[in-house]
Structures are given as C-alpha cells and as structure tokens.
C-alpha beads as a LAMMPS data file, in Angstrom:
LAMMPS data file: protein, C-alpha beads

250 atoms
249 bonds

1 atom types
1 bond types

-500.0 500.0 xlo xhi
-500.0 500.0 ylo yhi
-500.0 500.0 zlo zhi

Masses

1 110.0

Atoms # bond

1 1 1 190.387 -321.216 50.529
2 1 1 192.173 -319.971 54.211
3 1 1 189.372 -319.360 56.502
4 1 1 190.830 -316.383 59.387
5 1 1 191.207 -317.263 63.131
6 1 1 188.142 -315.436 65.049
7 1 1 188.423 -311.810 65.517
8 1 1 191.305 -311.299 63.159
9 1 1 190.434 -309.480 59.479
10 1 1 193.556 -309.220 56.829
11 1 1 194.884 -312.595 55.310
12 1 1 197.748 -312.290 53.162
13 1 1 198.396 -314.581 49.974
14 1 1 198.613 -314.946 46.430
15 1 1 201.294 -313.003 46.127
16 1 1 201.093 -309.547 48.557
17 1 1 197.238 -309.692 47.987
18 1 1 196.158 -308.521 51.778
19 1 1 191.988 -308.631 52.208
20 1 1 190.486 -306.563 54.307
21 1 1 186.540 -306.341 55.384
22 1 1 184.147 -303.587 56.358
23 1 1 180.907 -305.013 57.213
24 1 1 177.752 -302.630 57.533
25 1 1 175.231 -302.381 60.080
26 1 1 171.318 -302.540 58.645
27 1 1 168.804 -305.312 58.290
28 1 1 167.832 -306.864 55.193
29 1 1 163.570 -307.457 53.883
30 1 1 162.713 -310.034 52.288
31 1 1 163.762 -308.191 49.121
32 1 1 166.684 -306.349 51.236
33 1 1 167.426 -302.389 49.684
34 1 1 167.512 -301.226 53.351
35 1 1 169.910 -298.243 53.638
36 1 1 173.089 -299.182 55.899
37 1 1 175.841 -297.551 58.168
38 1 1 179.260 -298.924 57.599
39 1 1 180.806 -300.465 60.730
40 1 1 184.733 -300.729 59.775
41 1 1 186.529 -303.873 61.152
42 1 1 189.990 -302.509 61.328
43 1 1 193.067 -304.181 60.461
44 1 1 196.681 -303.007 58.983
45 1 1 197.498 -303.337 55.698
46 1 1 200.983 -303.893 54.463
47 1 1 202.900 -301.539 52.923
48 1 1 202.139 -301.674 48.857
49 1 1 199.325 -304.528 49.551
50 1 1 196.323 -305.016 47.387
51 1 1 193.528 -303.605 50.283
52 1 1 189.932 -305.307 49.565
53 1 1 186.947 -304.634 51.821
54 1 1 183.281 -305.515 51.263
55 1 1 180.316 -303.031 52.053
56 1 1 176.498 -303.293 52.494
57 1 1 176.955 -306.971 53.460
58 1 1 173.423 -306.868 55.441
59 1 1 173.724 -308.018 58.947
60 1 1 170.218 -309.489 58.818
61 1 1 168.366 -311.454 55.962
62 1 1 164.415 -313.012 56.281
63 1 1 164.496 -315.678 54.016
64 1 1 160.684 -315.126 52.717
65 1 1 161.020 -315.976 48.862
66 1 1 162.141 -318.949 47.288
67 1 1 165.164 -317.054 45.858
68 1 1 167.339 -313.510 46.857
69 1 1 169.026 -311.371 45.661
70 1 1 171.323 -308.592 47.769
71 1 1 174.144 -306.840 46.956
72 1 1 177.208 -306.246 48.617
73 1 1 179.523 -303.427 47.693
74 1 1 183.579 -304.658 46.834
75 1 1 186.426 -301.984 47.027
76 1 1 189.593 -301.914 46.418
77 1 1 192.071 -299.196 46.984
78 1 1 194.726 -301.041 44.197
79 1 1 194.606 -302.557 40.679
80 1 1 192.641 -306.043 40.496
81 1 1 190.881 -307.225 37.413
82 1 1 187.793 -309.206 39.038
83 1 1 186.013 -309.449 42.696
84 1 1 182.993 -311.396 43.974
85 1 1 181.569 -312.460 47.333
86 1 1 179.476 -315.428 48.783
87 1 1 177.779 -316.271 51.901
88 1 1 179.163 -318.957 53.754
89 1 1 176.997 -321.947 55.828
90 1 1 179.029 -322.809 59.531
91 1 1 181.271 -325.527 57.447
92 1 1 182.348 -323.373 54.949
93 1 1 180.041 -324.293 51.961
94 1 1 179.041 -321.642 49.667
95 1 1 174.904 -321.131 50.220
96 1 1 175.022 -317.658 48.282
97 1 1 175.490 -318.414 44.587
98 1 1 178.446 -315.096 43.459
99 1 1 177.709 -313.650 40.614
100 1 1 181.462 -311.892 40.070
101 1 1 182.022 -308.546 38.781
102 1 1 184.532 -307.711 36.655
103 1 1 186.725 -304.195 37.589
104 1 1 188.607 -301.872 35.503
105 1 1 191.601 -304.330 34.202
106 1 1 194.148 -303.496 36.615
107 1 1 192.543 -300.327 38.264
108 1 1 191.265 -299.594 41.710
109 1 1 187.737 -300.355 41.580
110 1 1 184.177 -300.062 43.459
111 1 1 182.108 -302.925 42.507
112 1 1 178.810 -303.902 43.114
113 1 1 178.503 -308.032 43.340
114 1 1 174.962 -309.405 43.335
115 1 1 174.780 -312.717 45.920
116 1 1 171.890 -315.058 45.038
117 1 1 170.293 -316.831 47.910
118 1 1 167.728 -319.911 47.332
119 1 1 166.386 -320.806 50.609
120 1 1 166.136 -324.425 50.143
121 1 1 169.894 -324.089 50.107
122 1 1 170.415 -323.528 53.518
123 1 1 172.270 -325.997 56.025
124 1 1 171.077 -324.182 58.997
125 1 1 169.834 -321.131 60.325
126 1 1 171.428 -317.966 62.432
127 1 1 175.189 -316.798 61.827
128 1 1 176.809 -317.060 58.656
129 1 1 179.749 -315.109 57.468
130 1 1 181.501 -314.284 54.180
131 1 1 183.888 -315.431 51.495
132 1 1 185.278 -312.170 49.888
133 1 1 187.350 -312.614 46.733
134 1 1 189.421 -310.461 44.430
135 1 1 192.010 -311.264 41.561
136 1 1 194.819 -310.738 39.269
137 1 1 195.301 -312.770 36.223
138 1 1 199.134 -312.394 37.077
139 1 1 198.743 -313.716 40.710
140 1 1 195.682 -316.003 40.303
141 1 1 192.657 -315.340 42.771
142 1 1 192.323 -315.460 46.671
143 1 1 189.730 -315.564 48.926
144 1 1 189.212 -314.118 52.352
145 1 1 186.675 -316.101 54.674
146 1 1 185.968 -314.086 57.480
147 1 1 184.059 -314.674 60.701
148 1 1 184.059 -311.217 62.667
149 1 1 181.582 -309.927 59.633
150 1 1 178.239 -312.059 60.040
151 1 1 174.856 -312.174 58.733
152 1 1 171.887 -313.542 60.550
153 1 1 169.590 -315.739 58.259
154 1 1 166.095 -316.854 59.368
155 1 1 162.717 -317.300 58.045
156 1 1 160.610 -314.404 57.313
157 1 1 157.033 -313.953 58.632
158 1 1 153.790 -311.865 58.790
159 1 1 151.219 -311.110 61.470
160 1 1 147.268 -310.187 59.916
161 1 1 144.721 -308.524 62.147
162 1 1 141.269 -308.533 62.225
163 1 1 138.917 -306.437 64.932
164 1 1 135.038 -306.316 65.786
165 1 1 133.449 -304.421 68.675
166 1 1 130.565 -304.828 71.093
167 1 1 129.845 -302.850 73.144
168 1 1 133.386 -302.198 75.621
169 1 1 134.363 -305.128 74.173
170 1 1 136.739 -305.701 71.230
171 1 1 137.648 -308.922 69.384
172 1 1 141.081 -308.762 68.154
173 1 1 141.805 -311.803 65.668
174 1 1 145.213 -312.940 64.423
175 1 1 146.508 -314.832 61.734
176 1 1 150.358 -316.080 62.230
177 1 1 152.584 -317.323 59.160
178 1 1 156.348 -318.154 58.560
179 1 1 157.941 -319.122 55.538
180 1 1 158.971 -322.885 55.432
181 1 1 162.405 -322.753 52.785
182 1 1 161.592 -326.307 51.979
183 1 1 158.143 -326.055 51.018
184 1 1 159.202 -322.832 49.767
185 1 1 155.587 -321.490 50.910
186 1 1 154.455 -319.707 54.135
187 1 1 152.322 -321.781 56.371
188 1 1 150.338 -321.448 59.546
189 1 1 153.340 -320.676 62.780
190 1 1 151.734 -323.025 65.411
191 1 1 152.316 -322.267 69.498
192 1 1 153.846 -318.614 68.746
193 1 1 153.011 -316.358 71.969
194 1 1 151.583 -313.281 70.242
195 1 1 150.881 -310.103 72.191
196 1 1 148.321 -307.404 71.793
197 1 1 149.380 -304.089 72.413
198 1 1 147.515 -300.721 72.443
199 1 1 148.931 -297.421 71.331
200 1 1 149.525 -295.038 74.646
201 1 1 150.235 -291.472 73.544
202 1 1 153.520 -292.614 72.073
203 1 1 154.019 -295.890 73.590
204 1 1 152.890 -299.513 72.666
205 1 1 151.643 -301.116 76.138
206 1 1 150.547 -304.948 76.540
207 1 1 146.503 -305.106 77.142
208 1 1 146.255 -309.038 76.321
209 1 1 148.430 -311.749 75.202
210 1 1 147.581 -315.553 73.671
211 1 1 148.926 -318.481 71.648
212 1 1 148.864 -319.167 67.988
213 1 1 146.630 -322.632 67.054
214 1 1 148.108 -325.116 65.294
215 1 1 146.764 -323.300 62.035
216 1 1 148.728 -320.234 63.317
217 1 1 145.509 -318.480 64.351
218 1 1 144.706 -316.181 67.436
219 1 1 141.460 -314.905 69.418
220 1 1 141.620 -312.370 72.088
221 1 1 139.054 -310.023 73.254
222 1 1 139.916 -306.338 75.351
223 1 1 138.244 -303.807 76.823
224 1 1 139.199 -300.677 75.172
225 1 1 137.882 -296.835 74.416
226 1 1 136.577 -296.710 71.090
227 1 1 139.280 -295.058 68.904
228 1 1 141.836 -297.045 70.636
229 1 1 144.663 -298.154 68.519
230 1 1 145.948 -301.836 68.612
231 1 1 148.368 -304.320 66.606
232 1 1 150.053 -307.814 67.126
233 1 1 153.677 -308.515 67.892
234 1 1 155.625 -311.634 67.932
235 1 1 159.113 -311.590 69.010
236 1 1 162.100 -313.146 66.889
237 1 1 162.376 -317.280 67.183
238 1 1 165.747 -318.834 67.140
239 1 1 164.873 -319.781 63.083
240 1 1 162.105 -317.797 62.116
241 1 1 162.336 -313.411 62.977
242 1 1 159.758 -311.865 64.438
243 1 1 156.841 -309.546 63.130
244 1 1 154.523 -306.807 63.890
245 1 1 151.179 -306.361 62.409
246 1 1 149.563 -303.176 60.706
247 1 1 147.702 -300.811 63.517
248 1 1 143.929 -300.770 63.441
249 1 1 141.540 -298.206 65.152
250 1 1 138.862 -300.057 67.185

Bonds

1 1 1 2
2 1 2 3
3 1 3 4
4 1 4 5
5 1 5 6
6 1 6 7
7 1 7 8
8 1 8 9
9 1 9 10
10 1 10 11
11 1 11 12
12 1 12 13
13 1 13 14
14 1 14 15
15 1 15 16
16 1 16 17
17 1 17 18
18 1 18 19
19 1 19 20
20 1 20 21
21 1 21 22
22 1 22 23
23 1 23 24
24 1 24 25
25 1 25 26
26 1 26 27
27 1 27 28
28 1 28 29
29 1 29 30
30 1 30 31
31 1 31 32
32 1 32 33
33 1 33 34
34 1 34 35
35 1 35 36
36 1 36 37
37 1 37 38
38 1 38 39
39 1 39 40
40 1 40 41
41 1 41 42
42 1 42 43
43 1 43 44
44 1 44 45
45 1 45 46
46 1 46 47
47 1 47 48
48 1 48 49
49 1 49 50
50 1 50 51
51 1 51 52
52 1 52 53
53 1 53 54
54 1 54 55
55 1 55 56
56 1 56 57
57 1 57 58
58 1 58 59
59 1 59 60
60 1 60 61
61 1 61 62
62 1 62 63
63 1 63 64
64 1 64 65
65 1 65 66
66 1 66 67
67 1 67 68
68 1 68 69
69 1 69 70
70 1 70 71
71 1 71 72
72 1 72 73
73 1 73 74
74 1 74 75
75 1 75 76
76 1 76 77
77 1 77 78
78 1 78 79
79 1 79 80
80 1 80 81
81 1 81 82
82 1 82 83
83 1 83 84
84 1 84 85
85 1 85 86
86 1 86 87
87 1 87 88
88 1 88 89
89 1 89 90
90 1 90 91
91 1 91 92
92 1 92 93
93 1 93 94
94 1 94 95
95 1 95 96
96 1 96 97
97 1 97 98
98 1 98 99
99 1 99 100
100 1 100 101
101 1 101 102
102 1 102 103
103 1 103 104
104 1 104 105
105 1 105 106
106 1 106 107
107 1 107 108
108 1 108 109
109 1 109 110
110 1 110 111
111 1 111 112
112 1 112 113
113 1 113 114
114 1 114 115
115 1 115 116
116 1 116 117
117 1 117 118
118 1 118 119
119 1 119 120
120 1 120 121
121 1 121 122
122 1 122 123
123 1 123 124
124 1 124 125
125 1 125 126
126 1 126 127
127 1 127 128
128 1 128 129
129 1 129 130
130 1 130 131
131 1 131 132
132 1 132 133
133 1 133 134
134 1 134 135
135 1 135 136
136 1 136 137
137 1 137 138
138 1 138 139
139 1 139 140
140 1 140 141
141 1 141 142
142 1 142 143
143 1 143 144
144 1 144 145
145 1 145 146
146 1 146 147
147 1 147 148
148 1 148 149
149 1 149 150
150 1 150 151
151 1 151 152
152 1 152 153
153 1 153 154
154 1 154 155
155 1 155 156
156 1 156 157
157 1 157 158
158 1 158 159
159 1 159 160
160 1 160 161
161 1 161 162
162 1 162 163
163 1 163 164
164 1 164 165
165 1 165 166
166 1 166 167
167 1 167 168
168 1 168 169
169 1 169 170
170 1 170 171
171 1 171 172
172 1 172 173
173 1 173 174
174 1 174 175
175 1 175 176
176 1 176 177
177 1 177 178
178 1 178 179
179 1 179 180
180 1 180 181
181 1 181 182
182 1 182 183
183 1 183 184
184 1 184 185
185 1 185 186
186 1 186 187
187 1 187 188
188 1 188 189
189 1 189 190
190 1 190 191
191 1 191 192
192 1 192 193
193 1 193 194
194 1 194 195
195 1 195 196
196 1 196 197
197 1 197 198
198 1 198 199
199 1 199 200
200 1 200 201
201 1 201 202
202 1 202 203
203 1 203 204
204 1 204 205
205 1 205 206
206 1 206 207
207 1 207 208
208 1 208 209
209 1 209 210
210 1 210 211
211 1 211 212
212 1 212 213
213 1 213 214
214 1 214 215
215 1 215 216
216 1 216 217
217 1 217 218
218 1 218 219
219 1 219 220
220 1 220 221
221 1 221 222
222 1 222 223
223 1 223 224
224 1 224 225
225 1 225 226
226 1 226 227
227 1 227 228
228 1 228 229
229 1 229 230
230 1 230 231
231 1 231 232
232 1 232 233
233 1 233 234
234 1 234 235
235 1 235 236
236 1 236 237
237 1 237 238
238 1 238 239
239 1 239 240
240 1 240 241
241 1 241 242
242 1 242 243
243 1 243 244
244 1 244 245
245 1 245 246
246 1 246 247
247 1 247 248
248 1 248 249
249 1 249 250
C-alpha cells in the first residue's frame, strides 16, 4: 500500500491504474443515511488512465453502537473488475472492515461498498482518512490511501430533559450520556458544561448554565413565562460530539 504526500490526490501504479477521490460533505448518525453534497478534490488524470473516485464517504461518524455500517459510493470512469474501501486509523491500520464489491467484469462501474465499523476497534479518536481500492485481474489490485479526504470519528451522545414549575420558577433537570466503545454501553458523561437555552422568537438564547455530576446528571432552576420553550446543549468534546436535547414547553 503507497500512502499520498498531504494535499496531493492521484497515485499512479499497477500498471496505468491512476486513483482519484471525491469526498462528500454531510455528517453521519449513529446509523449514518444522511444525504450529502459532493466536494470534488481535483486532480489530473493521465491520458487513457483507469480514473477511481469514492463518494458519500461521510465527513463525520458518532460511534454510538457497538458495530456500523456506512456506505461509500466507488466510481470508475474505465473497465475494473472489483473495488472496495476502508477507513484508515493515523498509522495506517485498517479500523473499517471492506466488504468489496464486485463491478461489471471489465466495465466502468458505480459501486456501492458497505464499510463495517466496530467501535472497540478504534486506535484513537478524531481524523481518519481512507484506503480506496480498485482492480484488474490482469494488473493485480492497488490501493490509494489518501489524507486530503477525512472523516471525524468520536463517541456519540444524548442529552434527556426533565421540567417542573412553581410558581415563576422552573426546574429544568438533565441527564448526560456518551457511549464508551470499550464497554460498548453509554454511561453517565461526568463534568460536561451543559447550557440551558430558551427559545426567543427564532433564536435559542442562554438563560442558565451548570455542570454534569459524576453520574452525568444536571439541576438548574429559571425564571421563565409559562409557555416558554427550553432544551439542553452540550458542545462537541475532543472524543465524544456534542448533543442537543428535545424542546419542552414549561
């Protein structure tokens, strides 16, 4: 496998087989069907080279299940009889299990490739980019590793919301969970700074903020018209993304 220099996208080998790569832009779910917009990274192709470029590759994945599945999207604009892709860990090492897809023997093709992901698999988290691979029995197979197309794996998690009033006064309770890929279970997101926002004609304003407990649990209390509209945010971590709670009427 030849991994690219930084910023460059065609790698020529097995014999005139040129790889391109066309990343998209979109985030991934936990179960990621998201729609995306195709961001081209451009690069010249040789004359009468085999052209390969990968679509749908999302640019964000929560891990939030002990196993994924996404797809990315392989084209080709000559004949090849096979293509596949997998997601890459900073070293190089393979943390998306490939499922290849077989083409059209010897045709252009478009070809959907399914990549597997089993979070207790992962070396790290953040930035990891993409081994793209397409073959001809007569020339063997080559791979393309490239690192200006990059997908951002963390943990997935979920903010619940409770509310009570008295009076002026409104209890707004929060419950804070991430997904730990070695447990393979979501647990309790300790010290997370979780803010309370109210609903402004069409803008979400901050009325209170607090901490998450060590159980992942949150008490505030504002003062707000009855009616109001509130909901819990927590901003992205540098290993876990961020989430918003559902809206509730107080």
């Amino acid at each position: 496998m030849r991994r690219l220099p930084r910023h460059a996208a065609v790698l020529a080998c097995a014999g005139a087989l040129t790889l391109s790569v066309t990343a998209a832009v979109g985030t991934a779910s936990a179960s990621p069907s998201a729609p995306t917009t195709p961001a081209t990274v451009q690069a010249a192709a040789a004359p009468a080279a085999e052209v390969i470029r990968a679509t749908d590759a999302p640019v964000a994945v929560r891990v939030g299940a002990p196993q994924q599945a996404f797809t990315v999207t392989v084209v080709t604009q000559n004949a090849v009889d096979g293509v596949g892709a997998s997601l890459l860990d900073r070293d190089g090492r393979v943390i998306g299990t490939t499922t290849t897809s077989a083409a059209a023997a010897g045709r252009p093709t478009v070809r959907k490739t399914t990549v597997q992901l089993r979070g207790a698999s992962l070396t790290h988290w953040g930035k990891h980019s993409w081994a793209v691979k397409a073959w001809r029995t007569s020339d063997g197979s080559c791979t393309l590793v490239d690192e200006t197309v990059t997908t951002d794996v963390r943990a997935h998690s979920m903010v619940g919301v409770t509310s009570s009033r008295s009076g002026s006064t409104v209890t707004v309770k929060g419950s804070v969970r991430a997904y730990a890929s070695t447990a393979e279970r979501y647990a309790g997101w300790a010290g997370r700074p979780v803010s309370v926002q109210r609903l402004q004609g069409t803008t979400w304003t901050q009325v209170a903020a607090g901490t998450s407990d060590r159980n992942g649990n949150l008490t505030a209390r504002v003062s707000v018209p009855k009616g109001a509209k509130l909901r819990l945010v927590v901003k992205d971590a540098a290993s876990i993304w961020g989430s918003t709670s559902a809206t509730v009427t107080v």
